[in-house]
N, C-alpha and C positions, 0 to 999 in steps of 0.2 A: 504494500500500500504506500502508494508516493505521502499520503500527508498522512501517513501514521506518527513521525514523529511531533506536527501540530496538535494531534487530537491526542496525544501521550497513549497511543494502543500497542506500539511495538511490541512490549514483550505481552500481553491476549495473543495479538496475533501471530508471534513467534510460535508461543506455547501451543497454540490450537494446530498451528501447523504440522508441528513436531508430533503431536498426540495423533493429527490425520494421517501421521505417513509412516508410524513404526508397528511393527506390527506387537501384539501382548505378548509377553514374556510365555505364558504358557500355550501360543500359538503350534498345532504340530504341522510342521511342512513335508516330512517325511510322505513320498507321493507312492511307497511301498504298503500304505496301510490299505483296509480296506474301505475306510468311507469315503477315499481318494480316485476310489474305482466309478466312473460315471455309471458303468452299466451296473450296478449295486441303484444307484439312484431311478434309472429305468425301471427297476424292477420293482423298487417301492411303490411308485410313482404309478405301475399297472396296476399293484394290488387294489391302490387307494382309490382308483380309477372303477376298477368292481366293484366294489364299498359300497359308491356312491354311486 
């Protein structure tokens, strides 16, 4: 923000920045598990389709 430092926001909109762009500490990236599996998600997603 160009006049962030006239409205005194710099460090809100630092922080907010910083908080939109890391991911949580207990985030798992590991793309070997299974909820990482799209087709696990298809297959939810037909059950639920039956359901309903």
């Amino acid at each position: 923000a160009i006049n962030g430092p006239l409205q005194q926001r710099t460090n809100v909109l630092d922080l907010d920045f910083s908080r939109a762009n890391t991911l949580p500490s207990d985030y798992d990236t590991d793309l070997e598990l299974d909820w990482s599996n799209p087709s696990m998600f298809l297959a939810i997603y037909s059950i639920f389709n039956l359901v309903i």
